[in-house]
DOKOL-253406 format. One record per atom (N, C-alpha, C): residue number from 1; residue in one letter; atom name; x, y, z. Coordinates in steps of 0.001 Angstrom, whole numbers, plus 524288, in hexadecimal, padded with zeros to 5 digits. Layout:
   num   residuo   atomo       u       v       w
   NUM         A      CA       X       Y       Z
...
//
This chain:
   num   residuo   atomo       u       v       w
     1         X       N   B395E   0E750   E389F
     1         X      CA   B37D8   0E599   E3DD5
     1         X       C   B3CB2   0E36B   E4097
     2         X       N   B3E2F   0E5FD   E4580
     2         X      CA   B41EA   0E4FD   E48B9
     2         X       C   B4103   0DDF3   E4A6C
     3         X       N   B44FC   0DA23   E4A89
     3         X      CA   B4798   0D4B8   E4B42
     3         X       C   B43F4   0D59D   E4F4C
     4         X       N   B4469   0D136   E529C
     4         X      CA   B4450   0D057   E5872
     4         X       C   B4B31   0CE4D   E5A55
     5         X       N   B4911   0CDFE   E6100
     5         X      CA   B4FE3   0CA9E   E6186
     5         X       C   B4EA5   0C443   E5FAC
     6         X       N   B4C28   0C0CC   E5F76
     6         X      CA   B4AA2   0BC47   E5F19
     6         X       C   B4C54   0BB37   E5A22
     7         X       N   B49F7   0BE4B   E55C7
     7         X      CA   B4C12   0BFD2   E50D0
     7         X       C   B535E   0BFE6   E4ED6
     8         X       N   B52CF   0C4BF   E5274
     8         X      CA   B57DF   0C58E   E51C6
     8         X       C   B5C87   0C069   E5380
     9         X       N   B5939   0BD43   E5845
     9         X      CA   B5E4A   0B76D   E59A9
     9         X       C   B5CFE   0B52F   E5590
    10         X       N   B590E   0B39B   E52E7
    10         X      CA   B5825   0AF41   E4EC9
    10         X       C   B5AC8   0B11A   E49D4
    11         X       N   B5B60   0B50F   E4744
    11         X      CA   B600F   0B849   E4444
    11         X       C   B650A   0B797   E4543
    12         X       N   B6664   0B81E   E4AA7
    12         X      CA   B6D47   0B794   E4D17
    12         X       C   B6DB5   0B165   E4BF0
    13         X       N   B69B9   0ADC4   E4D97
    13         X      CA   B6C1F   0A9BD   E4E1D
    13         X       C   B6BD3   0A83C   E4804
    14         X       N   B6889   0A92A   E44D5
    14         X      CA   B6851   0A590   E3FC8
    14         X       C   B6E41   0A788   E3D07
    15         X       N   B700F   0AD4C   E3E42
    15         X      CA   B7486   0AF2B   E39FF
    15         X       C   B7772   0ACA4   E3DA2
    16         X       N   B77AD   0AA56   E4043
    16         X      CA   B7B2A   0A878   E4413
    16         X       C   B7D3D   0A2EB   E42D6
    17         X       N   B798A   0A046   E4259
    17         X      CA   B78BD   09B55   E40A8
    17         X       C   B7A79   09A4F   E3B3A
    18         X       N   B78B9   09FDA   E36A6
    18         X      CA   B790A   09E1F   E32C3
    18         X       C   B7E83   09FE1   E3173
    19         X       N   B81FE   0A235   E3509
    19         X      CA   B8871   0A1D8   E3427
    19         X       C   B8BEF   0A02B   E3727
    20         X       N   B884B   09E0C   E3B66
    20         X      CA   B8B3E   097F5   E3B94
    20         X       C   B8B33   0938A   E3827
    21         X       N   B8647   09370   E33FA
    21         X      CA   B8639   08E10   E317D
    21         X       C   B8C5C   08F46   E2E60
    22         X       N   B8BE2   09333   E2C9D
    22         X      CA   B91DC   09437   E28B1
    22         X       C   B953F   0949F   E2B28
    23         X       N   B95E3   0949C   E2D5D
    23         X      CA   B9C73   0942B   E304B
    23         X       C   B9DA8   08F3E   E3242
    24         X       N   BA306   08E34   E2EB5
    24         X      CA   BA5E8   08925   E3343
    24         X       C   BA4C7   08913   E3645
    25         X       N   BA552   08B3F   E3A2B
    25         X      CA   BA4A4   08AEF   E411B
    25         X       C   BA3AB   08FD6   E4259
    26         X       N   BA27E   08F15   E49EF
    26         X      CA   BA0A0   09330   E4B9E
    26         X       C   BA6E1   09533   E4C69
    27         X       N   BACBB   09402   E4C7A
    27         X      CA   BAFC5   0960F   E4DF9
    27         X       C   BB057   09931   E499C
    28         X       N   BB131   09821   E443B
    28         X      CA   BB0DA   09B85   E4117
    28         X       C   BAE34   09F83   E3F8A
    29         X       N   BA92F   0A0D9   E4229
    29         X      CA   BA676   0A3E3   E4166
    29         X       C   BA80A   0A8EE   E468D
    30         X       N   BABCF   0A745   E476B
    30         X      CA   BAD26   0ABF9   E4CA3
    30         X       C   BB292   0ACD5   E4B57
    31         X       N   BB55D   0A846   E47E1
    31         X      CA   BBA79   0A93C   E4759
    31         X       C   BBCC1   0AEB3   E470D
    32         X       N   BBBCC   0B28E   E43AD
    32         X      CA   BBD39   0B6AD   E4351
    32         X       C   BBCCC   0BB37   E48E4
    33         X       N   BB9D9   0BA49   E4A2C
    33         X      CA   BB7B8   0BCB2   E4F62
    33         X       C   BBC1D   0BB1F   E5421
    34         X       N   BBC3F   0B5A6   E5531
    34         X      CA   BC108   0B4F4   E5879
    34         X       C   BC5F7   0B7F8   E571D
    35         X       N   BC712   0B743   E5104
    35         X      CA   BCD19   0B776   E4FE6
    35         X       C   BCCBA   0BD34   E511E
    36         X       N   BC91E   0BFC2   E5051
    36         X      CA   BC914   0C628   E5196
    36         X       C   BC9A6   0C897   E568E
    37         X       N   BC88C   0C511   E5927
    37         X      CA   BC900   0C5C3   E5FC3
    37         X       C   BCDB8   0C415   E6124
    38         X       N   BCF4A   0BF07   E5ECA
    38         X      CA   BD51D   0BD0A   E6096
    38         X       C   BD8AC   0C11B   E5F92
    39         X       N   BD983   0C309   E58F1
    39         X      CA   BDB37   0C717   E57C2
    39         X       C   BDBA3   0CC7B   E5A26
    40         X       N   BD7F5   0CE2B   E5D2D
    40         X      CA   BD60A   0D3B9   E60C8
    40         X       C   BDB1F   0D4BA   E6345
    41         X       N   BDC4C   0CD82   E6520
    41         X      CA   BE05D   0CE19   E6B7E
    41         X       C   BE5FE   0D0AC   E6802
    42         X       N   BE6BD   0D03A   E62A3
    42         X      CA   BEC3D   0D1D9   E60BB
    42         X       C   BEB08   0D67D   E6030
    43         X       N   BE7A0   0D829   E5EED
    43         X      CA   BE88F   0DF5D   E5F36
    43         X       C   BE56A   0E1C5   E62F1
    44         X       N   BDF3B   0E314   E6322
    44         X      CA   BDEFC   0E57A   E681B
    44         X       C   BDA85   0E333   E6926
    45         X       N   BDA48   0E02A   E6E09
    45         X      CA   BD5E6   0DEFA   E715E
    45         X       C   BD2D3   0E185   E7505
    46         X       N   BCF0E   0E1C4   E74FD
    46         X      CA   BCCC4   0E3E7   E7A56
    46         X       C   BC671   0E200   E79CF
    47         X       N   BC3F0   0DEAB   E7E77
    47         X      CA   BBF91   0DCDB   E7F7D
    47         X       C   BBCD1   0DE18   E8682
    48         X       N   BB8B8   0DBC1   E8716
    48         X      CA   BB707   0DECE   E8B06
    48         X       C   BB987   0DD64   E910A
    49         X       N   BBCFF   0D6D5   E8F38
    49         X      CA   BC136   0D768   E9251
    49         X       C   BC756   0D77D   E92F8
    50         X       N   BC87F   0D9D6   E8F40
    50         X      CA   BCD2B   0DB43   E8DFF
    50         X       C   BCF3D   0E1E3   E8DCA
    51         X       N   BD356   0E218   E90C8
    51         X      CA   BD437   0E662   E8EC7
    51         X       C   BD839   0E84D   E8919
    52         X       N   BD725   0EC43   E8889
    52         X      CA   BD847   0EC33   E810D
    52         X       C   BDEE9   0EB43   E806B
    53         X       N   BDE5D   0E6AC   E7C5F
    53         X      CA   BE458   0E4F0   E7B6A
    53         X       C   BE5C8   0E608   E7555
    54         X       N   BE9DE   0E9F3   E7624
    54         X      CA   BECDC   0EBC4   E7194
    54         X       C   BF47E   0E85A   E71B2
    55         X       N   BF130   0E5B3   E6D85
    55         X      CA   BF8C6   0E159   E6CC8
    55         X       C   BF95C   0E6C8   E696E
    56         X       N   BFFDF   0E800   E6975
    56         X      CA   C02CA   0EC67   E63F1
    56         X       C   C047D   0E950   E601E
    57         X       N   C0339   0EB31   E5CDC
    57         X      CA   C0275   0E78B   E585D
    57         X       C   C06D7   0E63C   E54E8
    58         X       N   C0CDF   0EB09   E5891
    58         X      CA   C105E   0EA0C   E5569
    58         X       C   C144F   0E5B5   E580A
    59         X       N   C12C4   0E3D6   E5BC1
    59         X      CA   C14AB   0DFE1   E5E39
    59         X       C   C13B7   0DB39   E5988
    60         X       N   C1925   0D6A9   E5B20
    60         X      CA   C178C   0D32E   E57CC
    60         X       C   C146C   0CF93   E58AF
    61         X       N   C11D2   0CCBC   E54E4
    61         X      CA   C0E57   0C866   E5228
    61         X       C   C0DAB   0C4F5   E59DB
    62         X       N   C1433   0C26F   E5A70
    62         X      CA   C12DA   0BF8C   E5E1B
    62         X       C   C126A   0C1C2   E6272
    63         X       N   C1353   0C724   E633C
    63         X      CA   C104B   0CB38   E67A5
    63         X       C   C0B9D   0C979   E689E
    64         X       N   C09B1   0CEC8   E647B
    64         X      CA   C055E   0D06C   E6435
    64         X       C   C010E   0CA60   E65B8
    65         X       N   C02D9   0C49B   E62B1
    65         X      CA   BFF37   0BF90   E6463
    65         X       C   BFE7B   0BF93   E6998
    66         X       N   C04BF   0BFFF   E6C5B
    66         X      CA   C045F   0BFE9   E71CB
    66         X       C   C02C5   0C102   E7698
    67         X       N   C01D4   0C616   E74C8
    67         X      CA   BFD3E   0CA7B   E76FF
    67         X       C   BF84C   0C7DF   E76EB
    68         X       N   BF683   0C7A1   E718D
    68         X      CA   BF29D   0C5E8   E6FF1
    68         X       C   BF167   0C2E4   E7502
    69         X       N   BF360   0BE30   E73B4
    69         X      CA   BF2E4   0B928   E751E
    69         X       C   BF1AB   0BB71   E7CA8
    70         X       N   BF533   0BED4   E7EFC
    70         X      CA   BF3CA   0C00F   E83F2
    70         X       C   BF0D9   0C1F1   E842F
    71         X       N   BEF0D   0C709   E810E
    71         X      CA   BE909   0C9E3   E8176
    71         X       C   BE587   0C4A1   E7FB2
    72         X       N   BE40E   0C077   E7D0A
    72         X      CA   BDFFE   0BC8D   E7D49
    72         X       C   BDF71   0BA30   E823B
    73         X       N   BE531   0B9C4   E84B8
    73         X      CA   BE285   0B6DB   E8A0C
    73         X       C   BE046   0B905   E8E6A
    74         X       N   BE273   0BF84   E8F59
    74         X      CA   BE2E8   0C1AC   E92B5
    74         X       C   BDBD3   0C164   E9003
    75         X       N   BD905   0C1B1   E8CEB
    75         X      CA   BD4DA   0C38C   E8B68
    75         X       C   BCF98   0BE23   E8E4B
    76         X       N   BD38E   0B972   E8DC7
    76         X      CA   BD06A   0B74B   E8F19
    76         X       C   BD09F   0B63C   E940E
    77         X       N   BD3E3   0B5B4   E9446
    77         X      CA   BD2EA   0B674   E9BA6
    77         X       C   BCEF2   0B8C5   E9E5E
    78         X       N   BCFF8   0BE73   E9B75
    78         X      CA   BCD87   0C2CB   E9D72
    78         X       C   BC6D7   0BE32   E9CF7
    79         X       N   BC614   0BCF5   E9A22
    79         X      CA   BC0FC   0BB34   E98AE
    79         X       C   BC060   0B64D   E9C3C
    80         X       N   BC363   0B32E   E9D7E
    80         X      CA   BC348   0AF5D   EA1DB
    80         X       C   BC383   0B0A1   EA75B
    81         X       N   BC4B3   0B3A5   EA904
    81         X      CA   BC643   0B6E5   EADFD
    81         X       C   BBF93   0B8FC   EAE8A
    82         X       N   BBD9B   0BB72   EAAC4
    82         X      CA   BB81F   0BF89   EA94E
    82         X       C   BB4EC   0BB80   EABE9
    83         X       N   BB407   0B54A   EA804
    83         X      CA   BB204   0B128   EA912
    83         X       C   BB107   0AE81   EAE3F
    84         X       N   BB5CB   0AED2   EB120
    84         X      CA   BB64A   0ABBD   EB66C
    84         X       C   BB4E2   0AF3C   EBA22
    85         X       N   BB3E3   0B544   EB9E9
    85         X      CA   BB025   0BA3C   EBB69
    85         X       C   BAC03   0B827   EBC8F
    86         X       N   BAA81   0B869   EB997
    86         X      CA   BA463   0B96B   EB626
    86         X       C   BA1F4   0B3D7   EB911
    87         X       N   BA430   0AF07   EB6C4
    87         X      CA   BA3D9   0A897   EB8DD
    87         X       C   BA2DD   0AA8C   EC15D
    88         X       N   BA640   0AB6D   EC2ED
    88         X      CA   BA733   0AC79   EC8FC
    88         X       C   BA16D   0B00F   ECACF
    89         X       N   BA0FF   0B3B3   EC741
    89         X      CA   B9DC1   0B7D8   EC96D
    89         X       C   B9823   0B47C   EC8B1
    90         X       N   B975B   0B16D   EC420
    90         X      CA   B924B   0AE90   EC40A
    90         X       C   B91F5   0AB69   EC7C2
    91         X       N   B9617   0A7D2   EC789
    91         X      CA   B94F3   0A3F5   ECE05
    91         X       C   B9440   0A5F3   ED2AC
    92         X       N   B9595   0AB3F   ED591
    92         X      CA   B94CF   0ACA7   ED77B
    92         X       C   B8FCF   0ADC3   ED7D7
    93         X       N   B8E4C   0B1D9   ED4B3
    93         X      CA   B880E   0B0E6   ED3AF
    93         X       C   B84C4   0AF75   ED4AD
    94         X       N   B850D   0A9AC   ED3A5
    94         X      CA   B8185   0A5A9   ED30E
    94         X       C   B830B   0A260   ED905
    95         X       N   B862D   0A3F9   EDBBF
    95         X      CA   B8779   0A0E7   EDF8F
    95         X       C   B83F4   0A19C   EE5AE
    96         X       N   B81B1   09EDB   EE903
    96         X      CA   B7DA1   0A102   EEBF0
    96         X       C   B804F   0A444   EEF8E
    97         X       N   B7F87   0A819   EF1D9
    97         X      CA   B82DA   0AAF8   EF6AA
    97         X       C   B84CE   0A91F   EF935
    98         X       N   B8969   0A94C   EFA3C
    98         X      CA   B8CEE   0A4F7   EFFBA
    98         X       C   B8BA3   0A8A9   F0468
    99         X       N   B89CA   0ABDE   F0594
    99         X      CA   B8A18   0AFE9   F087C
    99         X       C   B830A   0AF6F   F0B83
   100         X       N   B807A   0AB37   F0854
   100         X      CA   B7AB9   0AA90   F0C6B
   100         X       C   B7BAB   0A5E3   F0ED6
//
């Protein structure tokens, strides 16, 4: 007999719960996940706002960081810039017509 969805949240949250009780923290339980993303920016990145970044890999050590280190910001920007969009277009929105 097919779950329900109700089912199915009370499942997500208990395995959820029950590996958080084991873990040090919630940062550790993602640790690997960040370092994999941090890592992305040294060899090749590409997300839904980025365009795809290939560092050459035979460049050296303190290159290749350097790059890095510019493709992370340029990345977040991109994501702060997205934000202050998105932020503008809602107030607008919600703002009554200046125009009645």
């Amino acid at each position: 007999m097919p779950i329900t969805p109700g089912e199915r949240r009370e499942n997500a949250r208990i395995a959820a719960l029950t590996r958080s009780a084991k873990e040090p923290s919630g940062t550790a339980m993602t640790a690997k996940a960040r370092q994999t993303f941090w890592d992305s920016f040294e060899r090749s990145h590409e997300c839904n706002v980025c365009p795809r970044v290939d560092i050459d890999q035979s460049l050296p050590a303190a290159e290749r960081q350097r790059q890095a280190a510019a493709a992370r910001a340029a990345h977040y920007s991109r994501i702060a810039r997205n934000a202050r969009i998105a932020a503008t277009v809602a107030r607008a929105a919600k703002a009554p017509d200046a125009a009645l």
